[in-house]
N, C-alpha and C positions, 0 to 999 in steps of 0.2 A: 504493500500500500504506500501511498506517497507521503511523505511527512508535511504535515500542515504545520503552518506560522499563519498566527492570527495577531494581526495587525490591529492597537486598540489607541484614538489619536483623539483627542478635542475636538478639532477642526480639519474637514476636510479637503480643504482648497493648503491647508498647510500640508498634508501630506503629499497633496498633488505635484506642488511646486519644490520641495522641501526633498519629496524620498519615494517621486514613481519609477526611479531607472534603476532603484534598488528592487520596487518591487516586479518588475518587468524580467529584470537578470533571475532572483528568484523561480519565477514562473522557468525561466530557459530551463534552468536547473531543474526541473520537474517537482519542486516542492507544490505543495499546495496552497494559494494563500486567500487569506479572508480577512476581508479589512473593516471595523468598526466605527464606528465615529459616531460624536455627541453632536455637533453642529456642523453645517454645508460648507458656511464660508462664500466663497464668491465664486463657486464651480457647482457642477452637477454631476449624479454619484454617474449617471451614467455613462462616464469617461473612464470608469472602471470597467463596468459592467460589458461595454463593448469590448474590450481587450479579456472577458473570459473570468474576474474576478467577483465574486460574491460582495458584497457592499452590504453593510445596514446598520440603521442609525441605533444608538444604545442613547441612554438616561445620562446624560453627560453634558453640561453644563458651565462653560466657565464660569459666568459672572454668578451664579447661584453660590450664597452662603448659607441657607436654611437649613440647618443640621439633619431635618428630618427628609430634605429631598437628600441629602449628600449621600446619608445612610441607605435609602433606596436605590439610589445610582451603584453604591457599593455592593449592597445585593445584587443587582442587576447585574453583574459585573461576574460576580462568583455566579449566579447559574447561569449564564455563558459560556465562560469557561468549563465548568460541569457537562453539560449540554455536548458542547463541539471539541469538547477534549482534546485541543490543542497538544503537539509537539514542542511545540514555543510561542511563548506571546514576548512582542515586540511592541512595549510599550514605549509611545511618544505623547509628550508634552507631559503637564507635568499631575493632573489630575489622572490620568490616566497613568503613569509610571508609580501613587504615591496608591493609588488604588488599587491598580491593576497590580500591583508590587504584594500587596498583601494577598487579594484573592486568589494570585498563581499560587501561592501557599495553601492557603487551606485548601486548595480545589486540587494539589497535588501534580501544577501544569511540569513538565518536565526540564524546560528551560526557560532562562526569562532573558531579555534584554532590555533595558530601562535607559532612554537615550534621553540625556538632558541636553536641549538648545539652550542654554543660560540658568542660571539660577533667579535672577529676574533681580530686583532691587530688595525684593525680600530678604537677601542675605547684607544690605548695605549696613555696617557698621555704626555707621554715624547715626541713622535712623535709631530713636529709642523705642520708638513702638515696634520695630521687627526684632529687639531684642527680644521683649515681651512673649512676640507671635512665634519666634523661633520656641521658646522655653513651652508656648502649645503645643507645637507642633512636633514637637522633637520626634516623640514616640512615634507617629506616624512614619517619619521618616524613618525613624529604626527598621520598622517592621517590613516597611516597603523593600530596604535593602539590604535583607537578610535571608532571600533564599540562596540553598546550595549552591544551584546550581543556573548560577545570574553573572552576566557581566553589564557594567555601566558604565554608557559612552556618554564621554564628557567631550568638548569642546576647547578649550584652554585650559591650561596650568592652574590657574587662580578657582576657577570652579573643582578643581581634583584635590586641591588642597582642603575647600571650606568642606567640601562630604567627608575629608577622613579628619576634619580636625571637629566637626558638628556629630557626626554618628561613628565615630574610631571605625568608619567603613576599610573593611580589606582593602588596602591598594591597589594588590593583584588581581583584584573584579574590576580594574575603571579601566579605560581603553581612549587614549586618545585620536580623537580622527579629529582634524582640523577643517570642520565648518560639513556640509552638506554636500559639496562637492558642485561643478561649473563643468558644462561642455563647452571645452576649449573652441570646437570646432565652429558653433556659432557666432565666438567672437572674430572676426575677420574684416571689419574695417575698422585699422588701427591707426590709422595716418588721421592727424586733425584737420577737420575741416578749416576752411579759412576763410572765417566769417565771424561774428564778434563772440569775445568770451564764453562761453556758456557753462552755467556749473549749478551739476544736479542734484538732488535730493530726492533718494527713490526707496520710501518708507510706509509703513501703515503711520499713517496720522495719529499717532498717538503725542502726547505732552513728555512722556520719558523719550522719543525719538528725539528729541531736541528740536522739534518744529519749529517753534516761537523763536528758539535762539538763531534757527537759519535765517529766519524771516529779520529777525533784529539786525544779522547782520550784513542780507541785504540792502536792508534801508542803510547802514551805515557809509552801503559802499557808493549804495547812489547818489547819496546825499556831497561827495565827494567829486562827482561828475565825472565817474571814472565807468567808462566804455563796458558793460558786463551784463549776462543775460541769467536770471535766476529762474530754472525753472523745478516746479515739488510734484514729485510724481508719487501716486497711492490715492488708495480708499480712507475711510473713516472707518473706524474698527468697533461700533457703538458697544458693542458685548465687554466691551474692554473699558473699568472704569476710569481708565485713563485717554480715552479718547479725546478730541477735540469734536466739539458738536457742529451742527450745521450753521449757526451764527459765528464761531469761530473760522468756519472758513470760507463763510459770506463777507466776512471781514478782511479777509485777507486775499482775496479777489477784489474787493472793489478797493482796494490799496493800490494795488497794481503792481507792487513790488516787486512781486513773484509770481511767474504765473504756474495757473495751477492746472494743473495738465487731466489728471484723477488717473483710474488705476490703468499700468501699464502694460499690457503683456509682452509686448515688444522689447526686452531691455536692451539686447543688441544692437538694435536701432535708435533706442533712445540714448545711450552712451557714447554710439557712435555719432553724435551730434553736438556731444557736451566735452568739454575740455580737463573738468575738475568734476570729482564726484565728491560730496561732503554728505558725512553723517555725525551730526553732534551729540552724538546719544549716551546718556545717561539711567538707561533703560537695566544693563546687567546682562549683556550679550553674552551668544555663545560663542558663533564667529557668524559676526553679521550677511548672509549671502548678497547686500548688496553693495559690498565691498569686495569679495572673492569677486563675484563678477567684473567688479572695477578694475582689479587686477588683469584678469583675463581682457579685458579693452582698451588694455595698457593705456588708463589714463590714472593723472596723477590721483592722490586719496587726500582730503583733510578729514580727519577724525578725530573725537575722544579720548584722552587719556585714560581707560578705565578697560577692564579683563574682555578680553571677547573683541573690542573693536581697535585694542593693539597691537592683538596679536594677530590680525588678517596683514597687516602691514609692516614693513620691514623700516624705521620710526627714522627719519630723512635722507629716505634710500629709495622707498617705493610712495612715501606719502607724509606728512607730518600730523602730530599729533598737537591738540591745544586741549587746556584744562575743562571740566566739563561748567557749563551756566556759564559762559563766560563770552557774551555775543562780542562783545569791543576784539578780542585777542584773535575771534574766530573768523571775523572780520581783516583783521592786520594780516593771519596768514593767508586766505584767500587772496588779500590783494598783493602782498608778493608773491603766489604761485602766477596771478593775474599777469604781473610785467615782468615774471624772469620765464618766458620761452621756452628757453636752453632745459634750463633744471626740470620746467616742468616735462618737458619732453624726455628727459632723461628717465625721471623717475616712470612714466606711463611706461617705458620701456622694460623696465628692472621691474615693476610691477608684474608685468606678462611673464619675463623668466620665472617669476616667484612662482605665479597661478600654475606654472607648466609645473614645476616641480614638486608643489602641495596639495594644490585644490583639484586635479584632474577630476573626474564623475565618475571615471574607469575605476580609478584608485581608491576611492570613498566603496563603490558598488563590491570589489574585490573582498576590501577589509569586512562588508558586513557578509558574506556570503562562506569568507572564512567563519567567522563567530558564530554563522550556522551551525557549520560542519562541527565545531570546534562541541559547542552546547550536546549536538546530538550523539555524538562520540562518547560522553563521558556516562561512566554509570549511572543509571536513575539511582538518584537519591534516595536516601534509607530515613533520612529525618529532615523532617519540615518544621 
């Protein structure tokens, strides 16, 4: 019989964009796979469903804190798992990895993989209410990543360090794979156009993507009379309490500052139009993919100083790094990437070496296909 991986995710336009060349190699591979999700997102399941994949929606909720729906969703979860008796559940995001982590336990699933994109700002330090929320939440965590026979992919250094210094998590269960991976192949117009500045921002509209500070410090740049085109590419993410509403960026269209494109599918095309890719985010990345992409369309990067969107860039080699909330500074380097040419071109260049050498799709699709093999090789566990 074929070995099934059931696939258990939040949102399914994240899995879409995020982790379908994984599930597609799978399928080569003759596994069987079955994918879950709590919300759509901005796709239809039947993009699955055509390529031969079982699709359906489960009890799963981001923005829901109502203890007594959470607890339902969690049931939901174990007789699922009970039910389709999975080989492996491949749990993404993070209600799904914190739940599904526990239910492949009692339900006895045989391996787990628990992939974290970011730890999110819930691990920020300086925040006192997540010290708080950590000290709830600990236990859950524990439980989540404490079966046998589980390995958890992390994203950067800084997220592998806070799991084994928050839940004394085994090391030898974290796996770094650097970011989601990028098809090199689609990036292929790498030469700037020549036509004025352009520098993009290609985000969900959230207030931790550093929106407001882009927007802040485009007005700054304009306000200077200096030649340069802002444009902010994404959706609004409403499920997300940190979104920006529709008056938010009804306001920031009739500004004009920036124009506002909305969601993109095209990034190849849209990068290939822009000179500088900036993302000011303060969010708690894993490795942001619209940065790896940046790379891949060798153009330059300004980013963040913070885990996840420093480590996509190699810090005034392939992109510069400025402090986070900090529109005036994020501003100054934009406008030096703006009049030094030379450097900026250099670095979109060393960018692309990077992408070639890190973020291939092949290489990400490899590493999880290993960790299949890897899971299902090992003895079924004797204690859960």
């Amino acid at each position: 019989m074929k070995k099934k991986i059931l696939i258990l995710v939040n949102t399914l336009s994240f899995l879409i964009s995020h982790r379908i060349d994984i599930i597609k190699a799978a399928q080569e591979k003759g596994y069987d796979v079955v994918v879950a999700y709590g919300e759509l997102g901005n796709v239809k399941k039947s993009i699955l469903s055509k390529n031969g994949i079982d699709c359906f929606q489960v009890l799963l909720k981001r923005r829901s804190i109502n203890p007594f729906k959470e607890l339902w969703s969690f049931f939901s979860i174990c007789r699922i798992f009970y039910k389709l008796k999975p080989d492996i559940v491949h749990l993404i995001t993070i209600k799904a990895y914190l739940y599904g982590g526990i239910a492949a336990r009692l339900t006895r699933v045989p391996g787990v993989i628990s992939a974290i994109a970011g730890l999110g700002i819930f691990f920020n330090k300086k925040n006192w209410s997540n010290l708080f929320f950590q000290k709830i939440f600990y236990f859950i965590f524990y439980l989540a990543f404490r079966h046998p026979n589980q390995k958890v992919i992390v994203q950067n250094l800084e997220d592998k360090k806070t799991l084994i210094k928050f839940i004394a998590l085994n090391s030898k269960k974290i796996l770094l794979f650097r970011g989601s991976g990028v098809k090199l192949s689609k990036f292929t117009n790498l030469k700037e156009e020549n036509n004025v500045i352009t520098i993009c921002c290609a985000s969900r509209l959230l207030y931790e993507k550093g929106i407001f500070d882009f927007v802040s410090a485009a007005r700054i740049i304009k306000k200077k009379n200096i030649n340069a085109k802002f444009l902010l590419a994404g959706d609004l993410d409403l499920d997300n309490p940190t979104s920006l509403n529709d008056q938010d960026l009804q306001n920031i269209i009739e500004e004009k500052v920036v124009e506002v494109l909305g969601y993109q599918k095209d990034i190849p095309a849209l990068y290939a139009r822009s000179h500088i890719i900036c993302l000011p985010s303060f969010y708690g990345e894993g490795l942001p993919k619209a940065l790896i992409e940046a790379a891949a369309a060798s153009r330059a990067v300004v980013t963040t100083d913070i885990p996840g969107c420093r480590d996509a860039i190699i810090s005034n080699k392939t992109g510069l790094l400025v402090p986070v909330k900090d529109p005036q500074k994020l501003a100054d380097t934009l406008e030096w990437l703006i009049k030094h040419h030379d450097e900026r071109i250099a670095m979109g260049k060393a960018g692309r070496k990077f992408a070639e050498k890190e973020f291939s799709i092949e290489k990400i699709v490899q590493n999880h296909l290993n960790i299949y093999q890897e899971l299902l090789i090992q003895d079924k566990p004797k204690q859960f």
